[in-house]
C-alpha positions as CSV (number, residue, x, y, z in Angstrom):
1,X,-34.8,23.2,80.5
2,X,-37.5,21.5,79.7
3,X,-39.0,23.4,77.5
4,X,-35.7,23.5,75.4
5,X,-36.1,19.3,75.5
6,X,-39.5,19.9,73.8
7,X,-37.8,22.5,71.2
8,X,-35.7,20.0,70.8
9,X,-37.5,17.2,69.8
10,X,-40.0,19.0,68.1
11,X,-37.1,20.0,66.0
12,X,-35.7,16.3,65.6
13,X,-39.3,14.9,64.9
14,X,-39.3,17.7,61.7
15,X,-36.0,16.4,60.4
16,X,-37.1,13.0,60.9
17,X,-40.2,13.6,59.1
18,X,-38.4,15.5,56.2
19,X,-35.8,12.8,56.0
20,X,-38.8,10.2,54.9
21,X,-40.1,12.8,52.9
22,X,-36.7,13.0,50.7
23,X,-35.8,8.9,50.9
24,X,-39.7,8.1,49.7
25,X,-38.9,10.5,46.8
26,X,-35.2,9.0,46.5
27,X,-36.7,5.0,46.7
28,X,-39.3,6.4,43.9
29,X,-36.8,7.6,41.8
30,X,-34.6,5.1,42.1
31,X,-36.9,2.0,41.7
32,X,-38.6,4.1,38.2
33,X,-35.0,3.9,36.8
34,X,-34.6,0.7,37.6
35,X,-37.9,-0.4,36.0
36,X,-39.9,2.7,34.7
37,X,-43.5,3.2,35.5
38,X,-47.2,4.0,34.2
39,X,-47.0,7.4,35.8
40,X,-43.6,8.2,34.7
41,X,-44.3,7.5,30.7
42,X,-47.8,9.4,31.5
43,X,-45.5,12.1,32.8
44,X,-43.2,12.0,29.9
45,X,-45.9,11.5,27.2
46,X,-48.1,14.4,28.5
47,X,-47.5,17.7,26.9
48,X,-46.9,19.5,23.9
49,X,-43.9,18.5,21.4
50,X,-42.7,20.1,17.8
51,X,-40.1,19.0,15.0
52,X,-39.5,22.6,14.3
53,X,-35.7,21.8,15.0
54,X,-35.5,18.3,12.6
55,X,-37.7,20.3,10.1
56,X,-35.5,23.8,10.0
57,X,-32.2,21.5,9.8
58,X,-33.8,18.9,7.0
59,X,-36.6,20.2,4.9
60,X,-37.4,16.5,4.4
61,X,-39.3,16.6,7.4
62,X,-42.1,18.6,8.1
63,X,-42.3,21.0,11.0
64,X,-45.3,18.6,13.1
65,X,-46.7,19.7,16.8
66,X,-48.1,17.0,18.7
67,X,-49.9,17.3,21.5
68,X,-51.2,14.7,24.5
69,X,-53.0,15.2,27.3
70,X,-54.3,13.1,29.7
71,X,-58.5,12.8,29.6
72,X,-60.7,10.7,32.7
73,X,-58.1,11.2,35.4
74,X,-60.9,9.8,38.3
75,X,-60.4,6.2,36.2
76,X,-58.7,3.3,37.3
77,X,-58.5,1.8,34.4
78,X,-55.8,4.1,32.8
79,X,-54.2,6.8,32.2
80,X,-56.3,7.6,29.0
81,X,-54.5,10.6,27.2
82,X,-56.0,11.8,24.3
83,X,-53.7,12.8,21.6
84,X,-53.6,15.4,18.5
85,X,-51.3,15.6,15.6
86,X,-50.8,18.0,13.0
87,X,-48.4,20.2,10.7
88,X,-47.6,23.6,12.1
89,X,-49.4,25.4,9.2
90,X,-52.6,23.6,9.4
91,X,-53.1,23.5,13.4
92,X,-56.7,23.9,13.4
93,X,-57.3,21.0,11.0
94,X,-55.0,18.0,12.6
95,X,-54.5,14.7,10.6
96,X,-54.3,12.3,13.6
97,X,-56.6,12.4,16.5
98,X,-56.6,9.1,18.8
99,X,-56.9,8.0,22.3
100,X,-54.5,5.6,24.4
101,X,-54.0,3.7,27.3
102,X,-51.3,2.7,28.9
103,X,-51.2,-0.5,31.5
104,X,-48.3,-2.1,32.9
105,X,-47.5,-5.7,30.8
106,X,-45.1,-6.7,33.4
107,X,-42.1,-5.7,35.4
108,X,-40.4,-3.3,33.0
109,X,-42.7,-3.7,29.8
110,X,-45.6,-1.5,28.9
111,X,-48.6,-1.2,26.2
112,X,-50.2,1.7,25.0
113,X,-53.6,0.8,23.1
114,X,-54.6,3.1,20.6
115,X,-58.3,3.9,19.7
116,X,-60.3,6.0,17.7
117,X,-62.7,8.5,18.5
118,X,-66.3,8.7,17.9
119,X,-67.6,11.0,15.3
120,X,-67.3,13.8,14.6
121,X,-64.1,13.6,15.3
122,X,-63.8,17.4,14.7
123,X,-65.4,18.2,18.0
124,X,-62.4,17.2,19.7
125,X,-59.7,19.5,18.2
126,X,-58.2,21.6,20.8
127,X,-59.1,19.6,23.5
128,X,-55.6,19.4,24.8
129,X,-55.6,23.5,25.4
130,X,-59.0,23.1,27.8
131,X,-57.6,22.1,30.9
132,X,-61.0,20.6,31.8
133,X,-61.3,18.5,28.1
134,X,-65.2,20.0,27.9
135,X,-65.3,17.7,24.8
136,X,-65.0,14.7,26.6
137,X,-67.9,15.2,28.8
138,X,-70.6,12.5,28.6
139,X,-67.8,10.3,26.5
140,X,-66.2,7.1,28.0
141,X,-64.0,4.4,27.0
142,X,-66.9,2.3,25.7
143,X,-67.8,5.0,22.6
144,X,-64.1,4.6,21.4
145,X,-63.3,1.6,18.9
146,X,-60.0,-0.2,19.8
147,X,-57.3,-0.6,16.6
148,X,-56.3,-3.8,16.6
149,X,-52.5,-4.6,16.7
150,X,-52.0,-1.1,16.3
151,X,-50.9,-1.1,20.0
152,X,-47.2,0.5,21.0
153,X,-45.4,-2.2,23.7
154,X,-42.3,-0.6,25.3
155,X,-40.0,-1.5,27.4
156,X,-37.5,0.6,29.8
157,X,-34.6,0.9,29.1
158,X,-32.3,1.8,32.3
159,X,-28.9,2.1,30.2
160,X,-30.4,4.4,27.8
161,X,-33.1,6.2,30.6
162,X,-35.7,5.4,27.8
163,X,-39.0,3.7,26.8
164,X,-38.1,2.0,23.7
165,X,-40.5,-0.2,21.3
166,X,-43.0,0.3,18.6
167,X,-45.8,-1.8,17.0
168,X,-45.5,-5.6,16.6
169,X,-45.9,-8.1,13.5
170,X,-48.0,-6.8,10.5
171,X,-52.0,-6.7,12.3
172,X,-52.0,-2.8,12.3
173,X,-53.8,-1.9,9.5
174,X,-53.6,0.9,6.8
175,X,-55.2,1.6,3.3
176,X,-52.8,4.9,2.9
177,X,-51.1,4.9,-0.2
178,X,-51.9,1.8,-1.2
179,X,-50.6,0.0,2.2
180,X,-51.5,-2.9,4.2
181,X,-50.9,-2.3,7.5
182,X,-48.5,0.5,9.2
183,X,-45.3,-0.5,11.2
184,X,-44.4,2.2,13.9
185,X,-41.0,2.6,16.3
186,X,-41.0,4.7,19.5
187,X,-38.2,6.1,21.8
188,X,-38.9,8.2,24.4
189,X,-37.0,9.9,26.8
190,X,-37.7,13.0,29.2
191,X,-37.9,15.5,26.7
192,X,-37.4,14.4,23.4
193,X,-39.7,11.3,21.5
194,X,-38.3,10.0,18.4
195,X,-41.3,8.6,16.3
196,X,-41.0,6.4,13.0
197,X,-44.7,5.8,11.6
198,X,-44.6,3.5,8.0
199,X,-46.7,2.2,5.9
200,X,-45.8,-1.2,3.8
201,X,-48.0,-3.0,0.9
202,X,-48.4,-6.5,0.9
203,X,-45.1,-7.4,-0.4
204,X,-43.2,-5.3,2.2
205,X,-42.7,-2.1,0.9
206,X,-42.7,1.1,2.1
207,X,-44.8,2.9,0.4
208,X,-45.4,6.2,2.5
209,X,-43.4,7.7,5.7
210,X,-40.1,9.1,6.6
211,X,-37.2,7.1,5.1
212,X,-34.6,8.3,6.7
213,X,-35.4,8.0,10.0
214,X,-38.0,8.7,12.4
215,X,-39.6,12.2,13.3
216,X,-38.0,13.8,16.0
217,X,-40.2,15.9,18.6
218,X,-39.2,18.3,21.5
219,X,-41.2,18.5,24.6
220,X,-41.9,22.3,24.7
221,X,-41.9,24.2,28.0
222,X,-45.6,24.1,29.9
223,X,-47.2,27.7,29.9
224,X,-46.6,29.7,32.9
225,X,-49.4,29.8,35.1
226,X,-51.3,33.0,35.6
């Protein structure tokens, strides 16, 4: 008899134990709906994405893969995730290459900085694939040049289950095409980021970027582990 007791509550104590277990998880979920966080936009930013689909079902758009990853995970300061943009045909020779940061504004809004990388900038392609980012050893935050008012503010949305925003005022600049500064709009939800870089001139008017609407990108499946 008593060594059933002791069965017993050595078999109460584990479901007591795995009932925290799944009500922590439940409180976490519940309270990042509520109000987002960091870690959950890290989580939904990190990865690879492709327009293929937009592209295949509008030839306006081209077929882009993007890919973030995050870079200086033992910081405090972040998450830094270092990002890579380029057309599908030209993968080895990407057009954007930046670095951001993301930090908690306050209770629902976000900021991701954007910076640029030092030179050459080259060196860094591919760095996403390397799961130990080799070409950000002996690099830290201070080598990388902040854009000014190029930063993304977002807020969560918890009708929509999405960060929503984009750049704010006119203080992001551009010399593309003949523009003044660049104007960007973000939505992301788990899966699927819906991006709308443009460039304006002085006066206000586009003068490069989608028109329709903004590019649409798939989160693709992570590779299996081997």
């Amino acid at each position: 008899m008593h060594t059933s007791r002791l069965a017993l509550g050595a078999i109460t104590l584990g479901l007591t134990l795995v009932g925290c277990a799944h009500n922590s998880a439940a409180d976490r979920a519940k309270a990042e709906a509520a109000d987002g966080s960091v870690s959950m936009l890290e989580r939904w930013m990190s990865g690879s994405f492709s327009s293929q689909a937009q592209s295949e079902a509008d030839p306006e758009y081209f077929d882009i893969r993007l890919h973030m990853a995050p870079i200086w995970t033992d910081r405090a300061d972040g998450p830094w995730l270092y990002i890579e943009q380029a057309r599908s045909d030209f993968l080895d020779k990407p057009y954007r290459q930046r670095v951001y940061r993301l930090s908690k504004v306050s209770d629902g809004r976000y900021a991701s900085a954007v910076y640029t990388l030092p030179d050459p900038v080259a060196r860094f392609t591919g760095a996403c694939a390397d799961p130990a980012r080799q070409a950000f050893t002996g690099i830290t935050p201070d080598d990388l040049k902040l854009l000014d008012g190029c930063a993304v503010m977002l807020k969560w949305m918890p009708g929509q289950n999405a960060f929503v925003g984009g750049t704010e005022g006119t203080g992001c600049a551009s010399t593309r095409e003949g523009a003044k500064y660049t104007a960007s709009e973000i939505t992301f939800t788990e899966g699927l980021l819906t991006s709308w870089d443009r460039g304006f001139d002085a006066s206000g008017k586009q003068v490069w970027g989608a028109v329709k609407g903004g590019y649409q990108f798939n989160k693709e499946p992570a590779p299996a582990a081997n």
